[in-house]
N, C-alpha and C positions, 0 to 999 in steps of 0.2 A: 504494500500500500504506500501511495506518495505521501510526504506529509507536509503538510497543512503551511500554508501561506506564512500565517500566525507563529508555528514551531518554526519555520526558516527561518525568519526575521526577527524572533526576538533570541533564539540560539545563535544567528550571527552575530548580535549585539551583546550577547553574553560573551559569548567567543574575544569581545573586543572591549572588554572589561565593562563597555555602557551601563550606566544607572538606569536599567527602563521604568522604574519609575518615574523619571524625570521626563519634563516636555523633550523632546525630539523634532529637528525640522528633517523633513521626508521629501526628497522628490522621488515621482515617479513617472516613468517611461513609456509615453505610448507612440505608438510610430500607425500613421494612417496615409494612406496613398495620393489623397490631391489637398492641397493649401484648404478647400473647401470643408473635407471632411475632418481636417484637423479642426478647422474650428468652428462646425458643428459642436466636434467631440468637446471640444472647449466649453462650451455653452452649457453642455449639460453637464460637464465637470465643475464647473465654478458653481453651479444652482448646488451642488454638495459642500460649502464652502473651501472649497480649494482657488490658492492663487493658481493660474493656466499661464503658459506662454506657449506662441506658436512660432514656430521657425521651420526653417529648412532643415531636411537632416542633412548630419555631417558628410554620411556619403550616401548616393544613388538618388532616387527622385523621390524618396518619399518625405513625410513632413510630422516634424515631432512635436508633438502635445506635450508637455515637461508639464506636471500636474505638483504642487508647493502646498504642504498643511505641517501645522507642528500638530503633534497630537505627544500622546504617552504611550509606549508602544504597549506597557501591563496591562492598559485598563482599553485600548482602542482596537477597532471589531476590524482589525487586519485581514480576516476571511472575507468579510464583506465586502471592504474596499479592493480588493483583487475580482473578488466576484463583478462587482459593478467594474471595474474599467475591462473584464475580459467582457461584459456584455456593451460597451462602448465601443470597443473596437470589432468585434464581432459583425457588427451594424452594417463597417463600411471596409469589411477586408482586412483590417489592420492589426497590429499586433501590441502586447503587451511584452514591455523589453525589460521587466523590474524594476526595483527602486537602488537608491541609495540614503543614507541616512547620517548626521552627525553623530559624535559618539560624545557622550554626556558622561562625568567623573565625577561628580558631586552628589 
């Protein structure tokens, strides 16, 4: 069985000593095929409070939705929000590329 969104990401941030107690700022990666559907995807990603920025990807023609929330990684529904961006890009072809995360010491 794979596991869970939620065990990837808070085991990574254990892995790297992170307080996931603490706020955390999150990007996360969604790559969708035309300027257009990025920021559709945009639209309905900000309506979930997240900062959006849309740009070009680095490489090939597609166009990246970079999705910005602090949240708390202990208490925040990490299944959920992989759930909604895998149904975000699903929509229009495109793909979920992961997050990164700051690592919190206090």
């Amino acid at each position: 069985m794979t596991e869970s969104f939620r065990s990837e990401v808070l085991g990574q941030l254990c892995e790297m000593n992170s307080n996931i107690s603490r706020p955390h700022h999150f990007d996360f990666y969604l790559y969708l095929p035309t300027e257009l559907a990025a920021k559709q995807a945009a639209e309905k990603i900000r309506a979930r409070n997240f900062v959006v920025e849309v740009l070009p990807a680095a490489s090939g023609s597609d166009w990246l939705c970079k999705a910005t929330i602090k949240i708390v990684p202990e208490t925040a529904p990490l299944d959920d929000i992989r759930i909604f961006f895998e149904e975000v890009v699903s929509a229009s072809n495109g793909n979920f590329d992961g997050w990164e995360s700051d690592v919190v010491r206090m």
